[in-house]
N, C-alpha and C positions, 0 to 999 in steps of 0.2 A: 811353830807354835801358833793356836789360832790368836786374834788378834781379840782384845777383850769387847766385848758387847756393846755397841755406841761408839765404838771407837771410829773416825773417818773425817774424812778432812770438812763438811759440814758439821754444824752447832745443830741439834737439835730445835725442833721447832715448839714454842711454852704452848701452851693449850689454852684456848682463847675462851674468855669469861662473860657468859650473857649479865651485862648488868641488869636487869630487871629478875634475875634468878638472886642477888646477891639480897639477905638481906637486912631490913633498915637500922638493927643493931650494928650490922659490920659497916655500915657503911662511915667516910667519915662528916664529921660533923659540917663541913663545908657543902658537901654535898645532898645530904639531908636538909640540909635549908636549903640550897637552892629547885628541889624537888616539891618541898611543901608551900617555896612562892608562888612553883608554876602551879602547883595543883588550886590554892587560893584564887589565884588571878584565872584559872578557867573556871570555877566556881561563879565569879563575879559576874564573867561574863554571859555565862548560864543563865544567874536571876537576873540580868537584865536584858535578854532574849526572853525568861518568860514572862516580866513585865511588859515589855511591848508588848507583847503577845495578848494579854489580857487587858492592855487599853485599849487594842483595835477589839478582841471582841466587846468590849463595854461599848466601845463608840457604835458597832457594829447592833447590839442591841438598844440600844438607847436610838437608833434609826438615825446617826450620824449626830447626837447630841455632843455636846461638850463639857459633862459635868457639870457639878455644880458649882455656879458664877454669882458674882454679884456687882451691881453698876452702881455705885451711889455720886451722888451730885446735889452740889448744894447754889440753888439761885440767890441773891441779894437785892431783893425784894424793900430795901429800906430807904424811907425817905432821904430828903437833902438835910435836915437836923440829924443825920446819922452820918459817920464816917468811918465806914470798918475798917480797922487797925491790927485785928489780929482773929486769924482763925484757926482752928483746933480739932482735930476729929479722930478719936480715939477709938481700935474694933479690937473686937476683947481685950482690951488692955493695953493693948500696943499702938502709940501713934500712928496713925497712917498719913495725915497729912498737919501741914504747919504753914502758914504765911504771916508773914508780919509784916506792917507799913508802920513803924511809929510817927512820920510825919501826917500821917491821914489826908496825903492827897493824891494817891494812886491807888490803892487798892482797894477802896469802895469802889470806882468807875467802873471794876470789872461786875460782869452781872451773874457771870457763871463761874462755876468751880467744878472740874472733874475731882473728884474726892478718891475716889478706888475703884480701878477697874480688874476683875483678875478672878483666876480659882479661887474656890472658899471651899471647905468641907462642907459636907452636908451636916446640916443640926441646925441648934439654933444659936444668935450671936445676938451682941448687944454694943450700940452705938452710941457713943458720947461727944457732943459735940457744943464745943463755948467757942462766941463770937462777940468780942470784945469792939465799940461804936465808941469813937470820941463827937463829942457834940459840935454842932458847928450851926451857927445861924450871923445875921444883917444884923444892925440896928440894935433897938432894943432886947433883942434874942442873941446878943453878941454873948453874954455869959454865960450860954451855953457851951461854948470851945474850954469852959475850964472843969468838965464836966465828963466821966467815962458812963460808959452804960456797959453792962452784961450779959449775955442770954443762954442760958445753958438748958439743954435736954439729954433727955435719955430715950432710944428705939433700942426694942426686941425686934429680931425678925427671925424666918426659920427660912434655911437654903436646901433647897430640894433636890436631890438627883437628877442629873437630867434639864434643870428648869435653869433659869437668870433671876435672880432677885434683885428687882430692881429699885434702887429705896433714893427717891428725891427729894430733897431735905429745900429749906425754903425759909430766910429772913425776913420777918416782917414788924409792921408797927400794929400791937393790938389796941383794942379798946376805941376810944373817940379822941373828941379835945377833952372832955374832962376830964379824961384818964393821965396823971402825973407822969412825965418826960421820962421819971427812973422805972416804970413799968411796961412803960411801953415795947420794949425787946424783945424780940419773941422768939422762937424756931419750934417749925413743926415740920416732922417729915410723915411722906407719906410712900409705903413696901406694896409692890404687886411682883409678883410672880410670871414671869413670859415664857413663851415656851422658843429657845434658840432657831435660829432661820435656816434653813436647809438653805441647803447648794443649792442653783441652778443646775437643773440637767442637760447637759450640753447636747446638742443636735449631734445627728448620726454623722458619721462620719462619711465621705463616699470615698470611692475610689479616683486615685490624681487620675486624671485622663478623662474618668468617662462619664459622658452625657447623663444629665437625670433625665429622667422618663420622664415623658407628660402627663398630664392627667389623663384615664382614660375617658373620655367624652362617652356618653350614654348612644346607645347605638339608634343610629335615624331608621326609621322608617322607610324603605324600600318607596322610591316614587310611583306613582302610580304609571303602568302602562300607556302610552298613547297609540292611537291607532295611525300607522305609517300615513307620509301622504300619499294624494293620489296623481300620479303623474298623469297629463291630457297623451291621450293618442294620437299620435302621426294623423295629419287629414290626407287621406286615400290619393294617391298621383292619379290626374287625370289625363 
């Protein structure tokens, strides 16, 4: 009697399933998320491959620029009847910088402040900036130590593509002696526009080993001919 069909001492072998044929309804839910992390996370890494990509050609157009920047910096510029206590500088809205001395006797001495240095969008922005002066004098100018001063302003400036906007801001005492101790405070800045420093371009490179060439020297003029000399003849044997 034949033996029924399949029948033999091997199992059958199951028939193998292209996962990427199976699909995303059948699949199960474990797997389905881990599909759509990996597809997300090469997505990411794509736009930030074509970011690069399009700050090197900006920098590449802009002729090695660095977008647009801004350097501001504030001098202290006030006499010794002033003692700055507190400064304040505020870009669109948002502090960017803060010092405070409430004993007013270190932080006047400084003469410079770096305020911001960094990327800025391009457009235009607006700078606020108060610096608070406790008074301070000898003698009969002593009651001035009981005494604050204020100075606040306001700058627009616009940052350009490509350029540094550079805005130096500056404390001063305005007016004369008749001008009153509580007006005298001042701050003015002043915005220019630079254009970023190119690299140095570095010297060619030669090869390890081998000799530069010298200059070639302008070719000389051929000496003139001279006429050989003349050797004396043998005096004749007598």
């Amino acid at each position: 009697m034949p033996a029924p069909a399949g029948a033999g001492s091997g199992s059958a072998t199951e028939p193998t399933i292209d996962p990427n044929s199976v699909k995303p309804e059948d699949m199960p839910t474990a797997v389905r998320m881990r599909r759509l992390e990996q597809r997300t996370q090469a997505l990411k890494e794509r736009a930030w491959q074509l970011k690069a990509r399009v700050q090197t050609l900006k920098e590449q157009m802009l002729g090695g620029g660095v977008g647009a920047q801004a350097l501001i910096s504030h001098d202290n510029e006030m006499g010794s009847s002033f003692h700055l206590v507190k400064l304040t500088y505020t870009l669109d809205g948002t502090q960017v910088f803060a010092r405070t001395d409430d004993s007013g006797e270190n932080l006047y001495k400084t003469k410079s402040f770096d305020i911001f240095t960094g990327p800025i969008s391009p457009g235009n922005h607006q700078l606020a900036m108060v610096a608070t002066y406790k008074g301070h004098g000898y003698g009969v100018f002593e009651y001035l130590s009981k005494f604050t001063f204020t100075a606040r302003n306001t700058s627009s400036f616009t940052s350009t593509e490509g350029k540094i906007s550079r805005v130096e801001c500056h404390g001063f005492e305005k007016g004369g002696a008749a001008t009153p101790m509580e007006k005298r405070a001042a701050i003015d800045c002043k915005v220019t526009d630079v254009a970023p420093e190119k690299a140095a371009v570095a010297p060619a490179q030669q090869t390890p080993g081998a000799t530069p060439l010298p200059n070639t020297a302008p070719a000389a003029s051929a000496p003139a001919a001279s006429s050989p000399a003349t050797t004396p003849s043998p005096a004749p044997v007598k």
